[in-house]
C-alpha positions as CSV (number, residue, x, y, z in Angstrom):
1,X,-6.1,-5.8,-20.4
2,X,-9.9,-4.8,-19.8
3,X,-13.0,-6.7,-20.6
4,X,-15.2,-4.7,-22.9
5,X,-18.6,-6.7,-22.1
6,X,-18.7,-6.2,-18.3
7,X,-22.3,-6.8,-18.1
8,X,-22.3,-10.7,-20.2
9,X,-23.5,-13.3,-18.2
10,X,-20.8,-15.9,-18.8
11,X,-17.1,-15.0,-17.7
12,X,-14.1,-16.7,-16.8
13,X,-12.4,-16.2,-13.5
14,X,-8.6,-15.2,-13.7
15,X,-6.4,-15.5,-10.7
16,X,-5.1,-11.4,-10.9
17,X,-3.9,-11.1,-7.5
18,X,-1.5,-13.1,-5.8
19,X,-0.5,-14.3,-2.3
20,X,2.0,-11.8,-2.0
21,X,-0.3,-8.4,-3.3
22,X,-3.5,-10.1,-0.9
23,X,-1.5,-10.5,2.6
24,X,0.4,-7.0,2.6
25,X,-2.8,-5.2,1.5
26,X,-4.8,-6.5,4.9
27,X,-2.2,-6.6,6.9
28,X,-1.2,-3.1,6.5
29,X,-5.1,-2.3,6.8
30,X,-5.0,-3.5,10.0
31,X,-1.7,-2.2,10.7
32,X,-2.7,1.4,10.0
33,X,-5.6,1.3,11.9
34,X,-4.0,0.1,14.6
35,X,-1.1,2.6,14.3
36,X,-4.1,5.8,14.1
37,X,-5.7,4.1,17.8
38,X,-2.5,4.1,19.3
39,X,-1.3,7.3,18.6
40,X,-4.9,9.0,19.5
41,X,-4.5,7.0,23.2
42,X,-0.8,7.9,22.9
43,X,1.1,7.7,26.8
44,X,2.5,4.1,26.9
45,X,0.2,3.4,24.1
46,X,2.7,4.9,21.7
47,X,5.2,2.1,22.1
48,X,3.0,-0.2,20.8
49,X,2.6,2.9,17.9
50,X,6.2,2.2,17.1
51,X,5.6,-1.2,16.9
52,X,2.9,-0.6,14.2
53,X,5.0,2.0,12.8
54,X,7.6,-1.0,12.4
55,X,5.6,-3.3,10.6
56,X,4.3,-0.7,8.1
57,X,7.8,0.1,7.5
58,X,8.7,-3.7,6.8
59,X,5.5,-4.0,4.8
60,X,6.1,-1.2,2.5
61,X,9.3,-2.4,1.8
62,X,8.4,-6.0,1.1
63,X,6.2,-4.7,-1.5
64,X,8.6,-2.4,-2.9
65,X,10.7,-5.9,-3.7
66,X,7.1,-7.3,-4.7
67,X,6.5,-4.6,-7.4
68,X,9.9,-6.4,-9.0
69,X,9.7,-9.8,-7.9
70,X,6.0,-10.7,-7.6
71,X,3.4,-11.7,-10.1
72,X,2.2,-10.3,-13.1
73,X,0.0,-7.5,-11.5
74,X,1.5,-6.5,-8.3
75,X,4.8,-5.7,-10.8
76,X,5.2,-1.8,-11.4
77,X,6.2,-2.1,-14.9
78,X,2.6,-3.7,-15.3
79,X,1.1,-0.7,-13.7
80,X,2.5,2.5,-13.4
81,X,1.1,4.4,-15.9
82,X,2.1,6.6,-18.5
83,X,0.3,10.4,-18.4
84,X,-1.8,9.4,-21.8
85,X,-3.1,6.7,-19.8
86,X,-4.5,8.3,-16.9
87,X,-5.9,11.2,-19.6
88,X,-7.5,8.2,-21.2
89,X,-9.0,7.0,-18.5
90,X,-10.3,9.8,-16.5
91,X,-12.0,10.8,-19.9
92,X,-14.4,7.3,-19.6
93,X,-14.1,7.0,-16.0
94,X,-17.6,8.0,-15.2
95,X,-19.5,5.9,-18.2
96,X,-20.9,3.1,-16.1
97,X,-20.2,0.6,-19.2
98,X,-16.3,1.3,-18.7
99,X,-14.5,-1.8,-19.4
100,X,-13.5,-3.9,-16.3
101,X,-9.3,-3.4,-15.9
102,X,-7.9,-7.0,-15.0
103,X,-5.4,-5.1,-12.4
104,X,-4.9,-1.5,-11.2
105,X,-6.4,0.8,-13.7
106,X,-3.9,4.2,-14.3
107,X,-6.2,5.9,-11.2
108,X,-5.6,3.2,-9.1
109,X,-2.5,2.5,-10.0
110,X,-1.5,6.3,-8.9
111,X,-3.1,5.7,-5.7
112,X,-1.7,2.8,-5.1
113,X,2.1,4.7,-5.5
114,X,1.1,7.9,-3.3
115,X,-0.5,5.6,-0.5
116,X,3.2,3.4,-0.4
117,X,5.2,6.8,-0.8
118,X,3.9,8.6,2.3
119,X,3.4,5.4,4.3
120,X,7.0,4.9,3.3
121,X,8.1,8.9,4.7
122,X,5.6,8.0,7.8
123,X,7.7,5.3,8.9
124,X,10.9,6.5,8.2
125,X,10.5,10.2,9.7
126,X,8.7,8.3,12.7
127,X,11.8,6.7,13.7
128,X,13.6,10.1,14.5
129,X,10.5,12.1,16.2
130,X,10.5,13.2,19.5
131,X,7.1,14.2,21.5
132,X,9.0,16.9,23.8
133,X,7.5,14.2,26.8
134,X,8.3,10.8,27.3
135,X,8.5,9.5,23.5
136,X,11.8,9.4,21.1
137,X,12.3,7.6,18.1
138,X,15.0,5.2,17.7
139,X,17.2,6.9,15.9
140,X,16.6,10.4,17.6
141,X,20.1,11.3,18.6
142,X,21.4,10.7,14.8
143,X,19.2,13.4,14.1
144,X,19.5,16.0,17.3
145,X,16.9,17.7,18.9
146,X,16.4,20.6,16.1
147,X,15.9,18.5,13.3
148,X,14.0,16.0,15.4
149,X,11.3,18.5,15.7
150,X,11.4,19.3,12.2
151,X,10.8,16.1,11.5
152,X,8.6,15.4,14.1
153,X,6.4,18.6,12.5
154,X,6.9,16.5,8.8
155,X,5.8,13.3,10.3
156,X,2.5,15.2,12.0
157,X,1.4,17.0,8.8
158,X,1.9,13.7,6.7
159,X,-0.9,12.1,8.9
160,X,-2.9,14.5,7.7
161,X,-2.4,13.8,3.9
162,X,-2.9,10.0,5.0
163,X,-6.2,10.5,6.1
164,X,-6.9,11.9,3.1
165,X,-5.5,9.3,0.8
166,X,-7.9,6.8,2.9
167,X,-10.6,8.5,2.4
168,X,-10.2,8.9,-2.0
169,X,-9.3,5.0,-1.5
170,X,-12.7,4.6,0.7
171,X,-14.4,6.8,-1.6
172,X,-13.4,5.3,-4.7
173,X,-14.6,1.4,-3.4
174,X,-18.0,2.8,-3.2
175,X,-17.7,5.0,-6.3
176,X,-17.2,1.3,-7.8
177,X,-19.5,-0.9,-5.7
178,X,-22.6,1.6,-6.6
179,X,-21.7,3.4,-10.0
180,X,-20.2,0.7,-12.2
181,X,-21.3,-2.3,-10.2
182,X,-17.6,-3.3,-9.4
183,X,-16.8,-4.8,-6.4
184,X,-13.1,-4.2,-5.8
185,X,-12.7,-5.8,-2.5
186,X,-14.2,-9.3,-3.3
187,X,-10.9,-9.5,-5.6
188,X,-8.7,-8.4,-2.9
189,X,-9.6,-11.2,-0.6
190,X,-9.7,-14.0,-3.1
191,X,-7.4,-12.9,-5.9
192,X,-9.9,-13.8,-8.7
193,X,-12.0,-11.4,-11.0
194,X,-14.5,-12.3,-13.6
195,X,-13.3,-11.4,-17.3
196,X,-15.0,-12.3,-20.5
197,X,-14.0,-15.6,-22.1
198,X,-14.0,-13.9,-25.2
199,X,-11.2,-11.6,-24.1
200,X,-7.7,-12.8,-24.8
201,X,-5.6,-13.2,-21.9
202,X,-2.0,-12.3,-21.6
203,X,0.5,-15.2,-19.6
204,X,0.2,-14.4,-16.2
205,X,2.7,-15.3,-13.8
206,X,1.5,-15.8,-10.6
207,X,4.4,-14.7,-7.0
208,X,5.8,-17.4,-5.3
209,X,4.8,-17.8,-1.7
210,X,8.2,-18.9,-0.7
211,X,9.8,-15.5,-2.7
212,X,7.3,-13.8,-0.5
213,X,8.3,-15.1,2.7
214,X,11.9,-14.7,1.7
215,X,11.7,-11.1,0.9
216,X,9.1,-10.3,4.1
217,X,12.2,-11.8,5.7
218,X,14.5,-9.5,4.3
219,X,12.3,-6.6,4.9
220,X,12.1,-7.2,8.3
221,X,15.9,-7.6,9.0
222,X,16.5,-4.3,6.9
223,X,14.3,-2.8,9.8
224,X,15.1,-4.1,12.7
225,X,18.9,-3.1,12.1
226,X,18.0,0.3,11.2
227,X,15.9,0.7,14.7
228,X,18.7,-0.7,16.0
229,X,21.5,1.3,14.5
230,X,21.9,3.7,17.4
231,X,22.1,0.9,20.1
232,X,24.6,-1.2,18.3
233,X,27.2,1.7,17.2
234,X,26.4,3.2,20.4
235,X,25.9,6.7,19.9
């Protein structure tokens, strides 16, 4: 759904981003930051690393339930997009009068999928790494020294590709703030955007906070058995 007049003076404002989309976007913000600082200290800074590393984990799979259980735009089957899409898009994506998407538009969208998909191998491989020190991941001896480093070399080359998914994403916000006049983090904090009242507006269904909470929950149980899992079967 986009709004073809983005410059009229009268819109409506649409609640596109729910409780649920809004709370694991700045949380893992702050989460990722906080997991770069530690790691750049590292020494006894890194457990507090693993702590991050953690909550990102739990994060990314909260909103892996969201994208099937949330609301109307934080749903994949809203907004992956299909390869005419993104052609469609990236063919306008310049004019300054390109309509306003009500949720992730296809480029978005994609980054949106990349930035959960290596977060998601971040997490995961950080949990068997080794630093050759002080440091091992929880779940180190399941893997064994050899493929500890291998992953440890994964997880270390990942960062990289991280960095440079930040940077499109930083990139892209000012792309849209200076360009096309959109300012895509106002939405992000409040949930609202401003849409034509002329446009039509499909139902929306807005996440429930208590869902949230329940699958956050869930989320965070999933993880703290799996850093666990050595410790309890103790091998």
């Amino acid at each position: 759904m986009t709004d073809p007049h983005p410059s009229a003076a009268t819109h409506t404002e649409v609640l596109v981003w729910d409780i649920g989309v809004r709370l694991f976007h700045w949380a893992l913000v702050t989460l990722v930051i906080a997991a770069v600082v530690t790691v750049k200290i590292g020494g006894n800074a890194m457990t507090y690393h693993s702590w991050c590393g953690y909550a990102i984990l739990t994060l990314v799979l909260f909103r892996i339930l969201w994208g099937f259980a949330g609301g109307t735009h934080a749903r994949f089957a809203s907004f992956v997009p299909r390869p005419y899409q993104v052609i469609a898009y990236l063919r306008t994506m310049f004019n300054r009068d390109h309509p306003t998407t009500l949720g992730h538009n296809p480029m978005g969208a994609l980054s949106v999928l990349a930035m959960l998909a290596v977060l998601l191998f971040q997490a995961v491989s950080g949990l068997f790494v080794n630093d050759d020190i002080m440091f091992e991941g929880p779940l180190y001896a399941l893997a064994g020294k050899d493929w500890s480093d291998k992953i440890t070399g994964w997880h270390k080359f990942n960062e990289k590709i991280i960095y440079l998914l930040v940077a499109a994403h930083l990139a892209a916000i000012f792309f849209y703030l200076l360009h096309k006049k959109e300012n895509l983090i106002k939405p992000m904090i409040s949930g609202v955007k401003k849409v034509h009242p002329k446009v039509p507006l499909p139902a929306l269904r807005h996440g429930h906070p208590a869902l949230a909470a329940v699958l956050l929950a869930l989320s965070a149980g999933i993880v703290y058995a799996a850093v666990n899992a050595v410790k309890w079967t103790g091998k």
